[in-house]
ROPA-550917 format. One record per atom (N, C-alpha, C, O): residue in three letters; x, y, z. Coordinates in steps of 0.2 Angstrom, whole numbers, plus 2048, in hexadecimal, padded with zeros to 3 digits. Layout:
// ROPA-550917
alaXYZ
...
//
This chain:
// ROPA-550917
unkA9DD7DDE4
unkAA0D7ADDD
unkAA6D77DDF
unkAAAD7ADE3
unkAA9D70DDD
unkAACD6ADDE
unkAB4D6FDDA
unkAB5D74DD7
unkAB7D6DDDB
unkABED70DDA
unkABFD6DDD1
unkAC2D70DCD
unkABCD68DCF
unkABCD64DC9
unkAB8D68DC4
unkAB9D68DBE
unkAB2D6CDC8
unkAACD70DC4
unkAAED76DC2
unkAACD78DBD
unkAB3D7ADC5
unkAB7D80DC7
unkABBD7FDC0
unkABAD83DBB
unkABFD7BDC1
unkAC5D79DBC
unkAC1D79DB3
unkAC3D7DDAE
unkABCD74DB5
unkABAD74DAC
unkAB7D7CDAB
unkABAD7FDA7
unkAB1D7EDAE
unkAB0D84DAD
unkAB6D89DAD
unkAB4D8EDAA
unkAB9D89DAF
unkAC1D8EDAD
unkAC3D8EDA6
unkAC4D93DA2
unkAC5D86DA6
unkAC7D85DA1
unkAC0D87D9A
unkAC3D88D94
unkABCD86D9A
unkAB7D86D95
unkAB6D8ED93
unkAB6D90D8D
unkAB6D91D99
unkAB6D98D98
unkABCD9DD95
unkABCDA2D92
unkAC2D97D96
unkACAD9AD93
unkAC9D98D8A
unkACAD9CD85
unkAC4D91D8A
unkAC6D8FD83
unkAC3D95D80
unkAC6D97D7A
unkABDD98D83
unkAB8D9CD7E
unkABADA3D7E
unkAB7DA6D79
unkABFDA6D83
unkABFDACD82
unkAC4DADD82
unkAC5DB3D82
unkACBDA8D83
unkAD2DABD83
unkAD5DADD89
unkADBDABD8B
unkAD2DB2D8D
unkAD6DB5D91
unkACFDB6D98
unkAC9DB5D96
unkAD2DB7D9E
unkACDDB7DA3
unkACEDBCDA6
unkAD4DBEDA4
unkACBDBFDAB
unkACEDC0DB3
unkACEDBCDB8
unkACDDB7DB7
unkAD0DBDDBD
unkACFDBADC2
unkAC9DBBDC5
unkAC7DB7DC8
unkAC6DC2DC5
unkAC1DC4DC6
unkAB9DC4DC5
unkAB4DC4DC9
unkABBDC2DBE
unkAB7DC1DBA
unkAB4DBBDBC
unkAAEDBADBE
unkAB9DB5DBC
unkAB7DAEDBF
unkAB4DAEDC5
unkAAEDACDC6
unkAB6DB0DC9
unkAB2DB3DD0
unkAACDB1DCF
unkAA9DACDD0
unkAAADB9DCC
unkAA4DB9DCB
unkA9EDB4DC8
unkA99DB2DCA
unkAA2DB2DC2
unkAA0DACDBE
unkA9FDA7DC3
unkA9ADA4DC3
unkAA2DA5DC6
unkAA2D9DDC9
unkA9FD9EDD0
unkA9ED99DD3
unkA9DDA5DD3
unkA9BDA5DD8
unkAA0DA3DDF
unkA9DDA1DE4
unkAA4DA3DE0
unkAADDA2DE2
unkAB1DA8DE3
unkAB2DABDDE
unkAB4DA8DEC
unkAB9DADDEE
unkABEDACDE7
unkABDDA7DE3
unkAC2DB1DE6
unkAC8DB3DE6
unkACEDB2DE6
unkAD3DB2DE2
unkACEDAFDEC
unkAD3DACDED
unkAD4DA3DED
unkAD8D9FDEF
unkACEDA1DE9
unkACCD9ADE7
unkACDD99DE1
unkACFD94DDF
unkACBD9FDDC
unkACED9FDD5
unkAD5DA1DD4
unkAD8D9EDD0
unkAD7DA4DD8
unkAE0DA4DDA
unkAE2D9DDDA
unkAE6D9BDD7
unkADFD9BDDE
unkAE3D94DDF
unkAE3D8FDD9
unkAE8D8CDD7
unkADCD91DD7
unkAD9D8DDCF
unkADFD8EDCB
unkAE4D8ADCB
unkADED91DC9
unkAE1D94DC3
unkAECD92DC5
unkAF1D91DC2
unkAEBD94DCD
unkAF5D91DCE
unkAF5D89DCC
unkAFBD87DCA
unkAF1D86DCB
unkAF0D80DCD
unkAF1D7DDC6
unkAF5D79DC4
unkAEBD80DC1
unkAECD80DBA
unkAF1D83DB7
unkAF3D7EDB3
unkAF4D86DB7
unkAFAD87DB6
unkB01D83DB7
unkB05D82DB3
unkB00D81DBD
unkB05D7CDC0
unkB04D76DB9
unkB09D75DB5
unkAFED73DBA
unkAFBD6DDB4
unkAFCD6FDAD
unkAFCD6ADAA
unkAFED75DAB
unkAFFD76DA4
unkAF9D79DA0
unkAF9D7BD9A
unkAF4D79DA3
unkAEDD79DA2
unkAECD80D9E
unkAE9D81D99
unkAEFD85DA2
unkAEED8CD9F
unkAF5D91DA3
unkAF9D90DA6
unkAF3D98DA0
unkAF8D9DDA4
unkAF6DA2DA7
unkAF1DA6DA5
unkAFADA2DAD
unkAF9DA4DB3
unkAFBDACDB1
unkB01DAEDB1
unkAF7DB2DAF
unkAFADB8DAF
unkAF8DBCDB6
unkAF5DB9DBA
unkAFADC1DB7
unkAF9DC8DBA
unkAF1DCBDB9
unkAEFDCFDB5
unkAEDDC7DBE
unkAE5DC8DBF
unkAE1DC4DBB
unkADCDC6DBA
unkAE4DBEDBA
unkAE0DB8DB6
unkAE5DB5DB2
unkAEBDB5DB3
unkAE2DB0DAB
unkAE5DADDA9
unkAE3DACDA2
unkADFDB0DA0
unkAE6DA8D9F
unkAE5DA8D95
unkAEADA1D94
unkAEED9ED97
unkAE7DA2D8D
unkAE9D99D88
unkAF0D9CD87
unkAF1DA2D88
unkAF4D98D86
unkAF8D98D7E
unkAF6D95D77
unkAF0D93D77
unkAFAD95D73
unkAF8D8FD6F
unkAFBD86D71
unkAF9D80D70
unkB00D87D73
unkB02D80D75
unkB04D80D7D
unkB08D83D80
unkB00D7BD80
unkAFFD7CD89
unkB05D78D8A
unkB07D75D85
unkB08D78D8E
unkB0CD72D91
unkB0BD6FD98
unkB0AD73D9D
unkB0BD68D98
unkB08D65D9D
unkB0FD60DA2
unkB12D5ADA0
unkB10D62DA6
unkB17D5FDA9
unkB14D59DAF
unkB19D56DB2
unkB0DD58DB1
unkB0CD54DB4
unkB04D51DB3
unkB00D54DB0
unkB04D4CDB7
unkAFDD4ADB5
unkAF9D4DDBB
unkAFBD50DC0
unkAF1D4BDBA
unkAECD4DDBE
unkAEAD47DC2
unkAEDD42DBF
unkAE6D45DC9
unkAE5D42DCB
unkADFD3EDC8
unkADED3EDC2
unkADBD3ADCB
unkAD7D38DC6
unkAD1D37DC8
unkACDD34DC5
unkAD1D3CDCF
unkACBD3EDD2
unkAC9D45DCF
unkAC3D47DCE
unkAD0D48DCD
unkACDD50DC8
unkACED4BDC1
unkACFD50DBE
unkACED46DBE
unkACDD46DB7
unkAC6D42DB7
unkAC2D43DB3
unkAC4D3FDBB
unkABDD3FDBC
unkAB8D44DBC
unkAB2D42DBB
unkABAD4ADBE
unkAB5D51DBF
unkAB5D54DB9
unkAB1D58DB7
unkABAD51DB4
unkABAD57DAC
unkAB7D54DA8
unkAB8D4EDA7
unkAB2D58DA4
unkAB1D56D9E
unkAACD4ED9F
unkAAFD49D9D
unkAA8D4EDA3
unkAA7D47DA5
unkAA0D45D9E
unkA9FD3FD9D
unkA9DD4BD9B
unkA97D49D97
unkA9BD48D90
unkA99D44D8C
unkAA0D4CD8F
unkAA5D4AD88
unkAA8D43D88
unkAA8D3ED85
unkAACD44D8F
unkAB0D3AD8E
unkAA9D36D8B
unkAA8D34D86
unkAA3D38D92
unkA9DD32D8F
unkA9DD31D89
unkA9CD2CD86
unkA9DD38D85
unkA99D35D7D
unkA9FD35D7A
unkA9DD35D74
unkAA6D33D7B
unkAACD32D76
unkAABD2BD78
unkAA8D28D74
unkAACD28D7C
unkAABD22D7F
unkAA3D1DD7C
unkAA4D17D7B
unkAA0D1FD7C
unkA98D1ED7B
unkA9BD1CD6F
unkA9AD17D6C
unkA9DD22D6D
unkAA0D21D67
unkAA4D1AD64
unkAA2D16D60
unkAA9D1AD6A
unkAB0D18D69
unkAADD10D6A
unkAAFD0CD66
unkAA8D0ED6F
unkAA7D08D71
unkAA4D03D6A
unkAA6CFDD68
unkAA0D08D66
unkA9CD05D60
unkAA0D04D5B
unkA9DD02D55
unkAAAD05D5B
unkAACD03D56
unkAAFCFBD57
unkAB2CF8D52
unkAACCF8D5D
unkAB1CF0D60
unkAACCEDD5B
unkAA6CEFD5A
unkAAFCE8D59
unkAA8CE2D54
unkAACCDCD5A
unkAB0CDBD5E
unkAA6CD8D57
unkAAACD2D5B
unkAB1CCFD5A
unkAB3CCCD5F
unkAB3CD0D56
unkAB8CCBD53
unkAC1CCED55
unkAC6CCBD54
unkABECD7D58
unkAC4CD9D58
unkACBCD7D60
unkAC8CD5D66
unkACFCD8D60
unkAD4CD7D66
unkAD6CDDD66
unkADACDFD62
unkAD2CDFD6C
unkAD1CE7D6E
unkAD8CE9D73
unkADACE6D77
unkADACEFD72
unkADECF2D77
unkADBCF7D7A
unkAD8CFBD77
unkADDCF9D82
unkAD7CFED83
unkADCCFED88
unkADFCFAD8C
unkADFD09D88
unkAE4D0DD8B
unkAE1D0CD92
unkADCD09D92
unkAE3D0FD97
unkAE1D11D9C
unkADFD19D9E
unkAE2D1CD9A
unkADBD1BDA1
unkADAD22DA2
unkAD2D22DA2
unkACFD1DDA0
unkACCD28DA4
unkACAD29DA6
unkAC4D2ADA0
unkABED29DA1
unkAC7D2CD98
unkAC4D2BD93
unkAC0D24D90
unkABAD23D8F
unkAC6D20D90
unkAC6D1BD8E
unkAC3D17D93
unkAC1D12D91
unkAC2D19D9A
unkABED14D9E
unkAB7D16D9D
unkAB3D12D9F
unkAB4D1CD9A
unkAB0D1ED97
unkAADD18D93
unkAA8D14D94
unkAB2D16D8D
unkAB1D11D88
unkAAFD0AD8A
unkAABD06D87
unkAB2D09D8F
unkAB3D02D94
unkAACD03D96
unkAA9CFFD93
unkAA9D07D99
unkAA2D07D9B
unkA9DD07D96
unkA98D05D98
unkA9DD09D91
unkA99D09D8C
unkA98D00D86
unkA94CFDD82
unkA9FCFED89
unkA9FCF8D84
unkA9BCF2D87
unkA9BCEFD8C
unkA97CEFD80
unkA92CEAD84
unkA95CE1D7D
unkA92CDCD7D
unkA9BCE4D7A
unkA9DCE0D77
unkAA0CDAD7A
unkAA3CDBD7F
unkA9FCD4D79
unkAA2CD0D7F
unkAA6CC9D7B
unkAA8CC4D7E
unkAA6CCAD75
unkAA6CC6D71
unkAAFCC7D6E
unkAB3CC3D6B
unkAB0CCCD70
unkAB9CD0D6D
unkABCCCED75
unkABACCDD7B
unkAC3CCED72
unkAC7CCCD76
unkACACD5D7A
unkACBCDAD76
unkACCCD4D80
unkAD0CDCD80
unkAD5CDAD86
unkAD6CD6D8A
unkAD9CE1D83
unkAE1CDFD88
unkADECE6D8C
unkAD9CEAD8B
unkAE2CE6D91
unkAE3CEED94
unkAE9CEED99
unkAEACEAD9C
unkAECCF4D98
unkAEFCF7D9E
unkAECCF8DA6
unkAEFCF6DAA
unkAE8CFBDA7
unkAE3CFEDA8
unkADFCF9DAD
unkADBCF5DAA
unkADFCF8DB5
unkADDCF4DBB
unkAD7CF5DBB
unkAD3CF1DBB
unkAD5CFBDBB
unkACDCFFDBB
unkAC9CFCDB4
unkAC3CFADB4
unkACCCFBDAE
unkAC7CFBDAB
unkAC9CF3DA8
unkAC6CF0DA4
unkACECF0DAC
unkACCCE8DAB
unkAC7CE4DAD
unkAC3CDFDAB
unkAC7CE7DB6
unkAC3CE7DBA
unkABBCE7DB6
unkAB7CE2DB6
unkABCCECDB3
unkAB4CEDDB1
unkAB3CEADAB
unkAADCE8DA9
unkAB8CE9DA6
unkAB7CE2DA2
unkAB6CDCDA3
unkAB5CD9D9E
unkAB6CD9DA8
unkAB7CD3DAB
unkAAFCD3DB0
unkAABCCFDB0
unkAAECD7DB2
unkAA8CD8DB5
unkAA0CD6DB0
unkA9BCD3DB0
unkAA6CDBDAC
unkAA0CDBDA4
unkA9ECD5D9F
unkA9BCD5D9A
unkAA3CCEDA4
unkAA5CC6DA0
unkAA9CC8D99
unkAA9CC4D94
unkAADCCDD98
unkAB2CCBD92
unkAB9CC9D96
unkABBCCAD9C
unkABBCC5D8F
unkAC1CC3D8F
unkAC6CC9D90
unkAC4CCED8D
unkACBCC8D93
unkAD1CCFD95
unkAD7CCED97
unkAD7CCAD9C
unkADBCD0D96
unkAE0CCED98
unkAE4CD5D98
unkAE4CDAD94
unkAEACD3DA0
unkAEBCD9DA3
unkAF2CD8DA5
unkAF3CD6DAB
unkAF8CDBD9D
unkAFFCD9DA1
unkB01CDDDA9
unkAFFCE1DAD
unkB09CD8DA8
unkB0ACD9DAF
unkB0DCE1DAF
unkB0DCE5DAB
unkB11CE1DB5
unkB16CE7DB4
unkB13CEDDBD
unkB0FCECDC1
unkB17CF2DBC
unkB15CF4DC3
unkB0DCFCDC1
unkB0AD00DBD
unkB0DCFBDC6
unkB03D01DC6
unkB07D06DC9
unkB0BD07DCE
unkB04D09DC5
unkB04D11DC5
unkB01D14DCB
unkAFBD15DC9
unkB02D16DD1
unkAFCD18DD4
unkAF8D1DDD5
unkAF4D1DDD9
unkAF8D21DD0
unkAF5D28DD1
unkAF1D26DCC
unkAEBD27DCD
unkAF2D22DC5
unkAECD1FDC0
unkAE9D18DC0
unkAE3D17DBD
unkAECD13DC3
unkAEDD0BDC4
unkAEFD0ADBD
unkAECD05DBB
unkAF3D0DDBA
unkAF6D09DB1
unkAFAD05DB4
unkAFCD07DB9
unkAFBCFFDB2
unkB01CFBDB1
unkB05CFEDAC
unkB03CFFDA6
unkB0ACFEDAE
unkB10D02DAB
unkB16D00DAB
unkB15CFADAE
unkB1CD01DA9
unkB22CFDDA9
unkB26CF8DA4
unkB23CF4DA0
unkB2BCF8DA4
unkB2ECF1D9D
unkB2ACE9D9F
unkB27CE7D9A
unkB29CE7DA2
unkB26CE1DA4
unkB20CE3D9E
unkB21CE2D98
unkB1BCE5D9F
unkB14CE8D9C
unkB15CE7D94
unkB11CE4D90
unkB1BCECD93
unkB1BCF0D8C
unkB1ECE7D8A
unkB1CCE4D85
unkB22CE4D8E
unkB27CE0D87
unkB22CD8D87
unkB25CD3D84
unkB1ACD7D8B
unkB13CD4D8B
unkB10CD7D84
unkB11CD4D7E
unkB0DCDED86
unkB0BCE1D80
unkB0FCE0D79
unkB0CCDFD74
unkB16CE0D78
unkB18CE0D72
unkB14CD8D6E
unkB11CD8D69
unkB15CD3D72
unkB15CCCD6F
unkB0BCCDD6D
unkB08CC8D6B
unkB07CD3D6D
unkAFFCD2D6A
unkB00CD6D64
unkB04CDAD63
unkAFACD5D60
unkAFBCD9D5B
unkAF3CDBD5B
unkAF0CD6D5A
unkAF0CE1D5C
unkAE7CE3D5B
unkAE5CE6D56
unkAE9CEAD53
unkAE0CE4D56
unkADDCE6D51
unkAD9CEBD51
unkAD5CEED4D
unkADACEDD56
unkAD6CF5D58
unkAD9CF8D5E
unkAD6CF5D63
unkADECFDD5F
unkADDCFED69
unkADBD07D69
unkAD9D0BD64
unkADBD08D70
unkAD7D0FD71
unkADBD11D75
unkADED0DD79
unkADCD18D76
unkAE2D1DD7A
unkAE0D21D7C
unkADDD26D79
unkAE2D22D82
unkAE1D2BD86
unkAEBD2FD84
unkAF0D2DD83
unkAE8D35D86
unkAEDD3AD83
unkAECD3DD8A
unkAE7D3CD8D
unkAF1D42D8B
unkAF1D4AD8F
unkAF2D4DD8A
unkAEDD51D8A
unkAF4D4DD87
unkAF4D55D81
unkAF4D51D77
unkAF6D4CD74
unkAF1D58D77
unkAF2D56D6E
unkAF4D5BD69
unkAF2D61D6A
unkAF7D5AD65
unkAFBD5ED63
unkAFFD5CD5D
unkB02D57D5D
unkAFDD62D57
unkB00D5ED4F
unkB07D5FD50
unkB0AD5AD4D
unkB0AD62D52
unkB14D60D55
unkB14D5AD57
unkB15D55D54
unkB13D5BD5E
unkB14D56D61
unkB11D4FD61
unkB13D4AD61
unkB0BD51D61
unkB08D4BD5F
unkB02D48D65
unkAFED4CD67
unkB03D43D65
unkAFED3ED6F
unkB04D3ED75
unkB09D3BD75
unkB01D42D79
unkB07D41D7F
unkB04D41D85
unkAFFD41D88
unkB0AD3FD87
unkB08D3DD91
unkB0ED40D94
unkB14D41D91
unkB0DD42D9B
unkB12D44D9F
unkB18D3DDA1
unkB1ED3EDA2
unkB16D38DA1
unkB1AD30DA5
unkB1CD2ED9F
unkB18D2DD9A
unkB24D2DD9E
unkB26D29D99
unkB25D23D97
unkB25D21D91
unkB24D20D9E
unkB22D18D9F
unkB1BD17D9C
unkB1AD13D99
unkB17D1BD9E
unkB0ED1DD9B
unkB0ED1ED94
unkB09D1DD90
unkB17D1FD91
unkB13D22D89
unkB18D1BD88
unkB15D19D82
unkB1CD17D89
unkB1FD11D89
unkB19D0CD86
unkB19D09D80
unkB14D0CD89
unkB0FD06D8B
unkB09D09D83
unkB06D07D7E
unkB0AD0DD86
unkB04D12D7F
unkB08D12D79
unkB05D11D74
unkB0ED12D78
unkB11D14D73
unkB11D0BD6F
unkB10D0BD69
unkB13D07D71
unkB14CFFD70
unkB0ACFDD6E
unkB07CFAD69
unkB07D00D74
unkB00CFCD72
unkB00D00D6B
unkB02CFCD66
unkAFFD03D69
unkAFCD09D64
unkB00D05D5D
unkAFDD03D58
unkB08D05D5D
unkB09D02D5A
unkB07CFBD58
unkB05CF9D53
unkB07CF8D5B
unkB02CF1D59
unkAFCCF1D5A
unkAF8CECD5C
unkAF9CF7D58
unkAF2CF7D56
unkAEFCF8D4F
unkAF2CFCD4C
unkAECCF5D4D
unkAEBCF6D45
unkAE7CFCD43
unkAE8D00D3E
unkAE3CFDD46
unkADED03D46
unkADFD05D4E
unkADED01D53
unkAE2D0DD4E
unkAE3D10D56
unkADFD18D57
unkADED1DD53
unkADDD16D5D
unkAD7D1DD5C
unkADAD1FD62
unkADAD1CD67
unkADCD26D62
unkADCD2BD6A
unkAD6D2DD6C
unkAD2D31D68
unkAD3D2CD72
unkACCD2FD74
unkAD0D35D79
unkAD5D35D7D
unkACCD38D78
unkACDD40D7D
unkAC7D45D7A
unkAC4D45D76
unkAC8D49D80
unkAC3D50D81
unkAC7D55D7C
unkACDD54D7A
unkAC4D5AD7B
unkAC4D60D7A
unkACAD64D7C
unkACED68D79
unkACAD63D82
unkACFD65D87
unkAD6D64D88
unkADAD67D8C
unkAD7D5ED82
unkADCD5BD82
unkAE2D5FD7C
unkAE8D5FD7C
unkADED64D77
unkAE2D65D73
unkAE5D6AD72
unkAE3D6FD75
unkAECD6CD6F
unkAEFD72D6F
unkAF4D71D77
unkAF7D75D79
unkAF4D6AD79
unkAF7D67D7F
unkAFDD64D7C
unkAFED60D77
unkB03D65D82
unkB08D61D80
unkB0CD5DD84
unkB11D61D86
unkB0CD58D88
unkB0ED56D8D
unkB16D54D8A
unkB19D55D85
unkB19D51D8F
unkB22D4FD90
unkB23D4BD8A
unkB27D4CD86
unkB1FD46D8B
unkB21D40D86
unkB1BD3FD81
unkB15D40D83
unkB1ED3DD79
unkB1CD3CD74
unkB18D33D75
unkB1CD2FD77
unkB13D33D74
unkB12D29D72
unkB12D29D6A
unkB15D25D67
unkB0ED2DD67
unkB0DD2DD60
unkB0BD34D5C
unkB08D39D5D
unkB0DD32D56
unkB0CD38D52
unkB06D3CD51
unkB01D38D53
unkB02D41D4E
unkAFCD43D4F
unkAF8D3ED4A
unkAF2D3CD4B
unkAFDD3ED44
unkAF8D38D40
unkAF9D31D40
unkAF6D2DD3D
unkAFDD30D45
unkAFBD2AD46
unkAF8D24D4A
unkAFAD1ED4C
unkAF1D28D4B
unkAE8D25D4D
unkAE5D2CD4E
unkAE8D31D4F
unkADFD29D4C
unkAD8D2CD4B
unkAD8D2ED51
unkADAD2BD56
unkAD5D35D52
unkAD0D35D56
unkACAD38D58
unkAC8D3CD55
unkAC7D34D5F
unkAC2D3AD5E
unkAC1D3DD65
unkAC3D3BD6B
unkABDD43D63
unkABCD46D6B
unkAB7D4AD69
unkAB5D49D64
unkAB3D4ED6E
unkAAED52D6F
unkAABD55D68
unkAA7D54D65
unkAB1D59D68
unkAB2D5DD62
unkAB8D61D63
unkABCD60D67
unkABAD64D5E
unkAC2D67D5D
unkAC0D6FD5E
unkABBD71D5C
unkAC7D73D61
unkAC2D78D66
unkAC8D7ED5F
unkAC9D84D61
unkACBD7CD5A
unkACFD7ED58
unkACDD7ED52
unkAC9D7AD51
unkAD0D82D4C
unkACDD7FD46
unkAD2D7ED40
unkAD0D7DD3A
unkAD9D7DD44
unkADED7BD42
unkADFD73D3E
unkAE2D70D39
unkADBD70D44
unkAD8D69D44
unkAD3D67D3F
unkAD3D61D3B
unkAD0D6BD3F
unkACAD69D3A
unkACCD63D33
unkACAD5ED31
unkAD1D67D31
unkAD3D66D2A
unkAD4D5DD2A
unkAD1D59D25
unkAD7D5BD30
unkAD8D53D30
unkAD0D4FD30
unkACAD50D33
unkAD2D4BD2B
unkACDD44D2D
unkACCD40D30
unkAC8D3CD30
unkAD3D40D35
unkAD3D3BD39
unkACFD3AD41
unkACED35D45
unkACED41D3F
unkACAD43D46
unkAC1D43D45
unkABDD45D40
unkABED41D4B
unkAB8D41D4B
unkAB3D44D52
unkAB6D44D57
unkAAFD46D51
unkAACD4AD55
unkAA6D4AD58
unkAA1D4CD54
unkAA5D49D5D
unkA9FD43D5F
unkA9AD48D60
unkA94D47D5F
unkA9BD4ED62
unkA99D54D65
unkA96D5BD63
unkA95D60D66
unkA96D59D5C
unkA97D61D59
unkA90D68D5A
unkA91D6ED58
//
């Protein structure tokens, strides 16, 4: 089992039962001991869960101080992004001048989109690449790449994006959270998200399941302000909002 498959299975098993062993997981996953050690050190570090004495457990609000690679945000949740993405795609009409976040969700969307007729900006090298591939119109401020995600990032970027105003853009998060709100660990990352969002007319965060009850460094925007949607909501705290939709239930 791939270190990516280990990770969501941990986690899926934390959402569902709260508290684990270390042991336990062993067994479940078929895996030494000292590989769910590692796991779970690892998750921890990430903000993902807590490390106790013979396993590990939720809190209510995770805290996330760094990002993941994107060779492991590739391995999570890969059939949830598809159908958030596969959603989120059938909201572009022709006519709109789309913004579209970078991250591994949202490239979900970028793969799903056959609309060719709307105009879109992105942050996002990977998924310009593939819009452009795809014959749309795209456009891709300047500013310096991120290399751990390829975002263009930086004041160059953000003070391009001020001068558009869209009519629909779409956003990844690392955590979500009615406190805090959409966050990311990189200030510069919630810089770019925090400007596109606001000059978006309609903004939607796409994210998994996995995302919420998460609190990363930095705020981009508040929890009501954009829709979102995700899998389904693993909380039922959340319920109550209508701003959220659930592709998954």
């Amino acid at each position: 089992m791939l270190t990516e498959e280990r990770w969501k299975a941990i986690l899926e098993i934390l959402e569902k039962e709260g508290v684990v062993s270390a042991q336990e997981l062993s067994e479940r996953l078929k895996v030494s001991a000292s590989t769910v050690r590692r796991d779970l050190t690892q998750l921890d570090g990430l903000g993902r869960l807590v490390k106790v004495h013979g396993g590990a457990t939720v809190v209510d609000t995770q805290y996330m101080t760094q990002d993941m690679s994107m060779e492991v945000k590739y391995g999570l949740y890969r059939e949830e992004k598809k159908a958030i993405g596969t959603y989120a795609a059938r909201l572009v009409s022709p006519k709109d001048f789309v913004f579209i976040d970078a991250g591994t969700t949202t490239e979900m969307l970028v793969d799903s989109l056959d609309e060719k007729r709307a105009i879109y900006m992105t942050n996002s090298m990977i998924h310009a690449r593939k819009l452009s591939r795809k014959g749309c119109r795209v456009y891709l401020p300047g500013g310096e790449v991120k290399q751990l995600t390829e975002a263009i990032i930086g004041g160059e970027a953000a003070d391009m994006i001020r001068n558009f105003h869209f009519t629909i853009g779409f956003f990844g998060t690392n955590g979500v959270n009615i406190e805090c709100g959409f966050t990311t660990p990189d200030p510069q990352e919630a810089l770019i998200k925090r400007i596109s969002l606001e000059h978006s007319k309609k903004a939607y965060v796409l994210c998994d399941r996995s995302k919420f009850n998460v609190a990363a460094a930095v705020s981009f925007a508040g929890f009501t302000d954009a829709a979102v949607i995700t899998d389904r909501v693993p909380d039922r705290k959340y319920k109550k909002y209508e701003t959220i939709v659930e592709v998954m239930k």
